[in-house]
C-alpha positions as CSV (number, residue, x, y, z in Angstrom):
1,X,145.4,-18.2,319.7
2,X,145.0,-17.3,323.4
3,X,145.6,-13.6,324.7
4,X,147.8,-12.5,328.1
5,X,147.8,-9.3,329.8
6,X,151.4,-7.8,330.0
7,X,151.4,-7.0,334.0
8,X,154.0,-4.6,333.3
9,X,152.1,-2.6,330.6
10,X,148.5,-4.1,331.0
11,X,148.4,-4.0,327.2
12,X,147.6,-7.2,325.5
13,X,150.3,-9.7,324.7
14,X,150.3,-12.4,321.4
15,X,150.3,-9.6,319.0
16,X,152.4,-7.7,316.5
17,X,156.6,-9.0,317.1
18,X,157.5,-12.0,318.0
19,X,158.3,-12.3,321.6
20,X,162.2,-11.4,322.5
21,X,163.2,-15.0,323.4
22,X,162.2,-16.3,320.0
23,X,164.7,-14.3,318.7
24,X,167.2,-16.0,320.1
25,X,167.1,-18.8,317.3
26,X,166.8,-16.2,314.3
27,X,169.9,-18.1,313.2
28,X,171.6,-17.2,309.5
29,X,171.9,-19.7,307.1
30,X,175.2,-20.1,306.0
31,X,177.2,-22.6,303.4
32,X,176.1,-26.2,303.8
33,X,174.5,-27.0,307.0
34,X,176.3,-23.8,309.0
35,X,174.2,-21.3,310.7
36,X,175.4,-18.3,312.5
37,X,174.2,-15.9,315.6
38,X,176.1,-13.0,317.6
39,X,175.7,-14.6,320.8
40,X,173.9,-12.4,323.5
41,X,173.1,-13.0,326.9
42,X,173.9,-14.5,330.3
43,X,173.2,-14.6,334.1
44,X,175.4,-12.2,335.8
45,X,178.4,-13.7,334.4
46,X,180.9,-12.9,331.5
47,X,179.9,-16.4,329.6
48,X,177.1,-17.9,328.0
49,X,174.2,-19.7,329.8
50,X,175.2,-22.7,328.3
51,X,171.2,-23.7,327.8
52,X,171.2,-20.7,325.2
53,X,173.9,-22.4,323.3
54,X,171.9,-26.0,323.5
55,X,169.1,-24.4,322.3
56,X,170.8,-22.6,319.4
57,X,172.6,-25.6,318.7
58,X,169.1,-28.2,318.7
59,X,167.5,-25.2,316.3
60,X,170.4,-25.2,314.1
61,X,170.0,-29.3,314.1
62,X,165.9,-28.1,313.2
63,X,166.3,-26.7,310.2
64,X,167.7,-29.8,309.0
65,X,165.8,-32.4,309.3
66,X,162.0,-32.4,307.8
67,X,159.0,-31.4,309.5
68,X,157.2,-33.9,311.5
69,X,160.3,-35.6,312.7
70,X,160.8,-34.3,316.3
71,X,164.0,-34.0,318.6
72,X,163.3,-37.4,321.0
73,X,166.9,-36.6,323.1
74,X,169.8,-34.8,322.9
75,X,173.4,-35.4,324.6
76,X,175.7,-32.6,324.7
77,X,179.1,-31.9,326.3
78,X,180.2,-27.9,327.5
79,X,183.8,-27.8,325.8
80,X,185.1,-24.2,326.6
81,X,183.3,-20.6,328.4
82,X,181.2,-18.9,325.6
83,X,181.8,-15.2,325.4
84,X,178.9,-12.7,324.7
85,X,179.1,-10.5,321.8
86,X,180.8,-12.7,319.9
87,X,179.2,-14.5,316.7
88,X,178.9,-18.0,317.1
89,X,179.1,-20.8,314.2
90,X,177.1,-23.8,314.6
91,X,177.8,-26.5,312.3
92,X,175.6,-29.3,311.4
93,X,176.6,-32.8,310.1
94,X,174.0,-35.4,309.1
95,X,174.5,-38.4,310.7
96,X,172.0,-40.5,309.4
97,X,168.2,-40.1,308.0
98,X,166.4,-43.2,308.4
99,X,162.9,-44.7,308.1
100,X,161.8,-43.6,311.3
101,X,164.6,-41.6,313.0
102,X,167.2,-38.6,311.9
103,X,170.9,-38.5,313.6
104,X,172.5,-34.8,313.7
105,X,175.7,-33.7,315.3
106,X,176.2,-30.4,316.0
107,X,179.4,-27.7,316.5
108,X,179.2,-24.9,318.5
109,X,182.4,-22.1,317.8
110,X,183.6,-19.2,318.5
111,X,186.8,-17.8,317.0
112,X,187.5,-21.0,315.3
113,X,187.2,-23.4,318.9
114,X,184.7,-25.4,319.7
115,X,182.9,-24.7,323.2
116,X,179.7,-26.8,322.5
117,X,179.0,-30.3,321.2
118,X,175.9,-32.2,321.0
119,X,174.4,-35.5,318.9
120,X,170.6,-34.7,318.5
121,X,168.2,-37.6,317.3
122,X,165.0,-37.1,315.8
123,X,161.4,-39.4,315.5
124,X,158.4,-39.2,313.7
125,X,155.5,-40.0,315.6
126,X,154.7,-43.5,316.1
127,X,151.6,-45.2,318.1
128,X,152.4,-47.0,321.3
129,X,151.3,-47.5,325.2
130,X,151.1,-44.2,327.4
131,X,152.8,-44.6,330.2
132,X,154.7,-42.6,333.3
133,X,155.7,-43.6,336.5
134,X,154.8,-42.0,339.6
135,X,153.4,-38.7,340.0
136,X,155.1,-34.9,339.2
137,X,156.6,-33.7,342.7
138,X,154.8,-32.5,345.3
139,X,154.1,-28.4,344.6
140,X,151.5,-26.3,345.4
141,X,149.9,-25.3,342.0
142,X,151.5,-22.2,340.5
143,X,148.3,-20.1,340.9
144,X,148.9,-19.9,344.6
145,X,152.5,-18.8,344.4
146,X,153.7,-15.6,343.8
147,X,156.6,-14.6,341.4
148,X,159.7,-14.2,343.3
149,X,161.8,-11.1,343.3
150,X,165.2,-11.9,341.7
151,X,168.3,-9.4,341.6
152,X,168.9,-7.2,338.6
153,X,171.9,-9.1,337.4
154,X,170.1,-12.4,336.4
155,X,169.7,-12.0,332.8
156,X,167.5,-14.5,331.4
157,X,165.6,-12.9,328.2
158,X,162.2,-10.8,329.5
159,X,159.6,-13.3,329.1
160,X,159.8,-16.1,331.7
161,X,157.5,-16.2,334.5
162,X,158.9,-18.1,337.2
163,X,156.7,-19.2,340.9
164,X,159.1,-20.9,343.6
165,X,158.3,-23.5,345.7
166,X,160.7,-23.4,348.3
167,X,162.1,-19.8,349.5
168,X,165.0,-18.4,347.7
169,X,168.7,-18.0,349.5
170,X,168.9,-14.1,351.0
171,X,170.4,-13.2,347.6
172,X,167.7,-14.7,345.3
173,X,170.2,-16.6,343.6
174,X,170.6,-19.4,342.6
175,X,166.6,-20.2,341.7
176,X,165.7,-23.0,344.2
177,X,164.3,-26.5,342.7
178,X,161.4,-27.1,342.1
179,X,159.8,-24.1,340.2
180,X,157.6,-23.4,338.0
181,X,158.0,-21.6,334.7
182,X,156.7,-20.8,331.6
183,X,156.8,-18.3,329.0
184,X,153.9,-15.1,329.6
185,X,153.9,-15.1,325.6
186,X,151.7,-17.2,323.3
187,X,154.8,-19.0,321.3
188,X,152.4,-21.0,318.8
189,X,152.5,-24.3,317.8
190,X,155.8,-24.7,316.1
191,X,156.9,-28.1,318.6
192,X,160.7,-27.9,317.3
193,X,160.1,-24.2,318.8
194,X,159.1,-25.7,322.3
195,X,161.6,-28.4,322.2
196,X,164.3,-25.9,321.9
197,X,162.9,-23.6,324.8
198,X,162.4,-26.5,326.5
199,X,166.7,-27.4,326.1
200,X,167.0,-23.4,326.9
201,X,165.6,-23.9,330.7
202,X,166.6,-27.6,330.9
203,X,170.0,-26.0,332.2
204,X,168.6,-23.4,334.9
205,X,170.4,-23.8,338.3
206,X,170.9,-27.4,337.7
207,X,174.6,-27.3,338.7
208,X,173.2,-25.8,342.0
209,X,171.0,-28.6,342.8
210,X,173.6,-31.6,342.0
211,X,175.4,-30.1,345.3
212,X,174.9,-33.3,347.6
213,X,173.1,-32.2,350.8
214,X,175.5,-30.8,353.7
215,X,178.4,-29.9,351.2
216,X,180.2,-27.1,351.6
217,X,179.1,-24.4,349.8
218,X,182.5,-22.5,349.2
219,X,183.7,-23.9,345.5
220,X,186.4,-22.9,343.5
221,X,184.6,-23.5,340.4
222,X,181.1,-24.8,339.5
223,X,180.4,-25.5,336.4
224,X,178.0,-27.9,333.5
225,X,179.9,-30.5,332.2
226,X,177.8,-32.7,330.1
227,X,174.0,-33.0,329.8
228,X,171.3,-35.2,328.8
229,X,167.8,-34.5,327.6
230,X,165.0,-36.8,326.9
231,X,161.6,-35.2,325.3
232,X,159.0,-38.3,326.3
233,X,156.0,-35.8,324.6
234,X,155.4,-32.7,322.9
235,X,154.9,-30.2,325.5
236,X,154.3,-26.2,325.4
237,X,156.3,-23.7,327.1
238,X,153.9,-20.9,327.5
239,X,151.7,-23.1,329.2
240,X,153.1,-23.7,333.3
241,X,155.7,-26.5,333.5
242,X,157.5,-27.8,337.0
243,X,161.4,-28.3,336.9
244,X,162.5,-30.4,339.2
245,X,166.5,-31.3,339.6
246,X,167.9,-33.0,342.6
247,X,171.6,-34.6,343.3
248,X,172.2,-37.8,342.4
249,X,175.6,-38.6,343.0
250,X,178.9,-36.4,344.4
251,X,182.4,-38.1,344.0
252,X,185.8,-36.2,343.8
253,X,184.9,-33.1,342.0
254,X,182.2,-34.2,339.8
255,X,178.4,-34.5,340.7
256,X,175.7,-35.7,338.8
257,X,172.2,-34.1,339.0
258,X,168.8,-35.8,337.7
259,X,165.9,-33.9,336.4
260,X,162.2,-33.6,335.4
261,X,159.5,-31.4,333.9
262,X,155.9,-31.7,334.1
263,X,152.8,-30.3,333.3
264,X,150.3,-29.0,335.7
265,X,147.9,-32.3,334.8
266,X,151.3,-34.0,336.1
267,X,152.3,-35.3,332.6
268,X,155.6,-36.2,332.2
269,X,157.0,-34.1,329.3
270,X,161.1,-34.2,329.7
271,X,163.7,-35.9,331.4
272,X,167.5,-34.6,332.2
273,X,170.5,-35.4,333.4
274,X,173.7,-33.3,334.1
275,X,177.4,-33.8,334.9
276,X,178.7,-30.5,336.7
277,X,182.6,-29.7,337.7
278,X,182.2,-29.0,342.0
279,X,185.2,-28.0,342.9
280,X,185.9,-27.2,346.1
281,X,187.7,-24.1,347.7
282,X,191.3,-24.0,348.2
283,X,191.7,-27.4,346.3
284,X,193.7,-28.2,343.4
């Protein structure tokens, strides 16, 4: 296993614990397929970052399905504002386990209410023709960036390096797409692991970037509706990936946003989609 330097510490990194974000899916087996976590976290706000919750919710779906078979897509919708602090149930029903492919449907709760659903399928590896289209967007490579400073009361667990592309509002907030990102931690080779850190940053500052251009940026409320995730190859997340979201479509008070991430080769690891709630200021 390959080694980092901690630039905070300069000590070596890959060793002893494991690194804080992996705890985020040390999830407690309960009766039946039920796991539970005290939810921690968020970006500033008094929720959940809702790609915490996906990612909990695609572990939880994990542990349930046999190893080998990896998560191919997920589609999830964001029921009701999780609370930090608070433990959260996540409930698993099996769908279906085929020949080839595993179904799972998974409840996210807090205080008995749902705020989370999502239907998870799962593969096992199959042969078949490699094929992408078009190149990763145009960034310089993340070697010739440097990290951008971002304020205190972004919360994402320690761990993520991020290098922006374009330069960041005066506030340093929202994180402009593209960027690039990876964890500074050697994570291992556990895929389900990636595939769920992967669903973790599918849902940075997405909502920002389904905003059509020229819209006001005054909103009353802004938030992730539904999303979509397609995992087209196993992929690592402590190695550099691009995330790149732009707006698809605006109409009334819902936009749609369209995403991808690649790897520095340009390899086409994941695809996303996500319905957000923009809606405007002094409206209904």
């Amino acid at each position: 296993m390959s080694h980092r330097t901690d630039p905070e510490t300069g000590g070596e990194k890959g060793a002893g614990s494991p690194p804080e974000i992996v705890r985020l899916f040390d999830l407690e087996a309960l009766d039946g397929d039920a796991f539970q976590i005290t939810a921690t976290g968020g970006i500033g706000r008094e929720r959940l970052f809702g790609g915490q919750v996906a990612a909990q919710s695609l572990r939880a779906a994990c542990l349930t399905v046999g190893a080998g078979r990896l998560p191919h897509s997920l589609h999830a919708y964001f029921i009701r504002p999780g609370t930090p602090g608070e433990p959260l149930r996540l409930d698993v029903a099996r769908t279906r386990d085929g020949r080839a492919f595993s179904t799972r449907h998974v409840t996210a709760a807090q205080g008995g209410k749902p705020i989370f659903e999502m239907i998870a399928s799962f593969h096992d590896p199959e042969p078949g023709f490699d094929w992408q289209a078009g190149p990763r967007p145009d960034a310089p490579p993340p070697g010739r960036l440097e990290p951008p400073e971002f304020p205190a009361f972004i919360r994402h667990p320690p761990g993520f390096e991020f290098r922006v592309v374009k330069p960041p509002r005066p506030n340093g907030f929202p994180i402009p797409h593209p960027f690039w990102i990876r964890c500074r931690e050697p994570l291992g080779d556990d895929l389900t692991l990636h595939a769920c850190l992967i669903t973790y940053l599918s849902d940075m500052a997405v909502v920002s970037s389904s905003r059509a251009p020229g819209s006001p940026r005054e909103l009353a409320a802004a938030v992730s509706l539904d999303h979509a995730l397609w995992f087209h190859r196993p992929a690592r997340v402590d190695e550099w990936l691009l995330f790149s979201a732009d707006p698809a479509s605006n109409f009334g008070a819902r936009a749609l946003a369209r995403g991808t991430l690649h790897t520095e080769d340009g390899v086409l690891v994941a695809s996303l989609a996500q319905e957000a709630l923009l809606r405007p200021a002094g409206g209904s």
